[in-house]
C-alpha positions in Angstrom: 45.2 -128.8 -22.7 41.6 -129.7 -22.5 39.3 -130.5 -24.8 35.6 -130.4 -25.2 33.7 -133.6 -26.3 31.7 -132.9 -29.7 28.2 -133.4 -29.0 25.8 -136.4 -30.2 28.5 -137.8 -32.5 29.7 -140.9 -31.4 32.6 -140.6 -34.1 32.6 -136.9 -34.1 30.9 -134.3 -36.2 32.4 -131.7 -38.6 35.2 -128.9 -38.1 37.1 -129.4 -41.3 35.0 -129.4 -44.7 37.1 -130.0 -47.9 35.2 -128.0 -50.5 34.5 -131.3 -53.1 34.8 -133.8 -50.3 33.7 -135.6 -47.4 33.5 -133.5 -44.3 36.4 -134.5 -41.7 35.0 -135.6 -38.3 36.5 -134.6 -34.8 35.7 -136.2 -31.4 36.9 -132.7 -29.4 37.0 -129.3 -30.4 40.1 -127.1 -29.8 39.1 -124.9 -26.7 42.0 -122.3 -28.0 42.9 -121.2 -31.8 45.0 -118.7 -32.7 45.0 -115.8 -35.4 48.2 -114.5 -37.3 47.8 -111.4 -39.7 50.1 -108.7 -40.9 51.1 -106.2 -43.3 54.5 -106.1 -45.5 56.1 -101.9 -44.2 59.0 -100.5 -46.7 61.6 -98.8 -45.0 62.1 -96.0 -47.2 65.5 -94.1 -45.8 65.8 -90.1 -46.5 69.1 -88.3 -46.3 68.7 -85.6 -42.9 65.6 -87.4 -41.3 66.3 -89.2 -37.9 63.9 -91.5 -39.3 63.0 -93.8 -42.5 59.9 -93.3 -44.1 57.4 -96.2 -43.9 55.2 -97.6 -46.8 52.3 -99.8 -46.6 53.6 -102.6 -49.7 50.9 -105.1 -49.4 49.1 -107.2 -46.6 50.3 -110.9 -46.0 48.3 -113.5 -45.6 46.6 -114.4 -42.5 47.0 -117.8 -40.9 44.6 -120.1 -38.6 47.0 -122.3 -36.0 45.2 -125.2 -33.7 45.4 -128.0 -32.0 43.4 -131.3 -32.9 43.0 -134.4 -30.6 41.8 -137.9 -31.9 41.3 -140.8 -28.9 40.1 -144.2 -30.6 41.0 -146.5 -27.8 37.8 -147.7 -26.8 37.0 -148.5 -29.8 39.7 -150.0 -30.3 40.6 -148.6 -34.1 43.5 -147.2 -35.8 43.6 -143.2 -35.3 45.4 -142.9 -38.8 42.8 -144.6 -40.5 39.8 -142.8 -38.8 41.1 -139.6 -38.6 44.6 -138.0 -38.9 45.4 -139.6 -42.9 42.3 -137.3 -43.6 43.7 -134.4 -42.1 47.6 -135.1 -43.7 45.7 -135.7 -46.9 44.3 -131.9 -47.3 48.3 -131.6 -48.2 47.8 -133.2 -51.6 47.4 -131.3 -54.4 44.2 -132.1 -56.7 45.5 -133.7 -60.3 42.4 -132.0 -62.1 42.5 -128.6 -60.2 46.5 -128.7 -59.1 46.1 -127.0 -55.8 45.1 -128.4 -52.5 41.7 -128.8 -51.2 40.3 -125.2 -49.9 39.0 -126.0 -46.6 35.7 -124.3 -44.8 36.2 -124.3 -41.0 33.4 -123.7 -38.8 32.2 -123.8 -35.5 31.0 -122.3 -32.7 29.9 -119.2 -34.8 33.7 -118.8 -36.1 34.2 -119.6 -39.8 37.9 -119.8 -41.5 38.4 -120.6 -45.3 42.0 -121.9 -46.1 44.2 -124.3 -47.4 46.3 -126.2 -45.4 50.0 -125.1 -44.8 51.5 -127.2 -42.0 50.5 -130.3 -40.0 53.0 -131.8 -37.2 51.7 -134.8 -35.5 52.4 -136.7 -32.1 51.1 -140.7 -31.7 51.0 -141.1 -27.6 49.2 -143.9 -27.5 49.3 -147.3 -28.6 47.3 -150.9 -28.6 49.1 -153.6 -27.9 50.2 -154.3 -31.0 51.2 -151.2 -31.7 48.3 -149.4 -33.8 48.1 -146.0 -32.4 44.9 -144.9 -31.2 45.7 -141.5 -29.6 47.2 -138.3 -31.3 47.5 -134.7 -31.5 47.7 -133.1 -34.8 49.2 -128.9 -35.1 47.6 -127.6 -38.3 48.2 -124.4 -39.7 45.5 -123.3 -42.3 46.5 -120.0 -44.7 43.6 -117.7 -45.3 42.2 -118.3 -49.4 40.4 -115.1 -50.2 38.8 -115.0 -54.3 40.6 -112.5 -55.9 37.5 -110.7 -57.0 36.7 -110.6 -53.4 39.3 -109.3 -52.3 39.2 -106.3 -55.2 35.7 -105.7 -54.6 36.4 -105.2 -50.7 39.8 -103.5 -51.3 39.9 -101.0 -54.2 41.9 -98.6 -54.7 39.9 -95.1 -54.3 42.5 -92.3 -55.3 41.7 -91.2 -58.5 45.6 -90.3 -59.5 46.7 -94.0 -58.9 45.9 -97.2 -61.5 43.0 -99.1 -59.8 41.0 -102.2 -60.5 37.3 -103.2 -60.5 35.3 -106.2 -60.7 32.4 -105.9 -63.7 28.9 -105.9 -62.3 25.7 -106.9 -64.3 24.6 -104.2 -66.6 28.1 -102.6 -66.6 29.0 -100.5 -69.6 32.7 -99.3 -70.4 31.5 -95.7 -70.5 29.2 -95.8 -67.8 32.2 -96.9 -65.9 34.4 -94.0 -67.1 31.8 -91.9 -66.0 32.0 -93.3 -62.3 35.6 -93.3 -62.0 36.4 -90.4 -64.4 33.5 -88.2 -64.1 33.2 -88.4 -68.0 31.8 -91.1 -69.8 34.1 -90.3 -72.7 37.5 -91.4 -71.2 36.3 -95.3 -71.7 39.1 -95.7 -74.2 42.1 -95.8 -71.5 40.4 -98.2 -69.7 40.4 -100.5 -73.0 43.7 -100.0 -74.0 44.9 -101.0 -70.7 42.5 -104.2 -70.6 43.4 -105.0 -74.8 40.1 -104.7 -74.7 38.9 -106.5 -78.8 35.5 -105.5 -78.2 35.2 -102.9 -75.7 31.5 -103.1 -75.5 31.1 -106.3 -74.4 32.1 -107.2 -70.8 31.7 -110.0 -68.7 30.4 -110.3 -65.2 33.5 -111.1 -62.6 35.5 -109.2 -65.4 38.5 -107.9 -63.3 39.3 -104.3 -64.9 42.3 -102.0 -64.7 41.5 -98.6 -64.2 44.4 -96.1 -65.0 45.4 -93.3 -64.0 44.8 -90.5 -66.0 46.0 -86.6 -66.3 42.2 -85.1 -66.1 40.7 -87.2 -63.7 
């Protein structure tokens, strides 16, 4: 596989950018990555038909996959050191926050926020003493969406079937009955569903459940 020399850094310039930390420096970027996504389909089977009945269940997580190449032999440093420890460290989870890092990966126009899942590396090659100064690192990154992202870009719009919805600035409980309802009067289902102490008083990035209801 070939590689492409990262410009006008002589030790690299960033790919990998731990949110909270130091950016992670690459001499060559990947000239291929690859993409995984797909969707969880129940089977449902029904007595007579020649065929089960599929359901859409959920979506899965998509996954980044690539390859990254370190080469410190003319310098004449440890690989490990300069590079792949950083990449084996974005394994660690954080004692304060007790998840690993969320990662920002950019470049050339194509941006991918995950955590990483899987690293495999190979050492190939080796100063005389035996510090390695060549490797190749597989990563696999999972996709980290907020979930008030992904309700906001998701919801679900049938008006028989429970629902959820982020709280907006200037949101009121019955103006929001009146949107998904059509009357601003049905504001108490939503506040029973929510235990809702003081229904009049919601927060911004509030994740609400919306239930169904007989009259909607």
């Amino acid at each position: 596989m070939e590689f492409s020399k990262a410009a006008n850094a002589p030790i690299g310039q960033s790919l990998i950018a731990p949110r909270g930390q130091p950016a992670i420096p690459v001499q060559f970027y990947p000239t291929q990555y690859g993409i995984e996504g797909s969707n969880h389909i129940a089977e449902i089977p029904i007595p007579g038909l020649g065929a089960p009945v599929l359901q859409y269940v959920y979506g899965n997580t998509r996954s980044l996959s690539m390859d990254l190449y370190f080469d410190t032999y003319e310098e004449g440093l440890d690989v490990r050191v300069e590079f792949t420890d950083k990449i084996y460290a974005l394994l660690n989870v954080d004692s304060k926050t007790h998840v690993a890092p969320i990662c920002d990966i950019s470049w050339g126009g194509f941006n991918f926020t995950g955590v990483l899942d899987h690293v495999s590396g190979q050492f190939t090659l080796f100063a005389a003493d035996g510090t390695p100064v060549r490797a190749t690192l597989k990563v696999i990154f999972k996709q980290f969406v907020e979930l008030k992202v992904l309700v906001r870009a998701n919801p679900t719009q049938s008006s028989d079937h429970r629902k959820t919805r982020v709280v907006q600035a200037g949101d009121r409980i019955d103006l929001i009955a009146g949107q998904e309802y059509g009357d601003a009067g049905n504001w108490r289902p939503i506040a029973e569903a929510n235990n809702l102490s003081d229904p009049r008083r919601l927060e911004p990035g509030q994740s609400l459940i919306i239930p169904a209801i007989a009259n909607a």
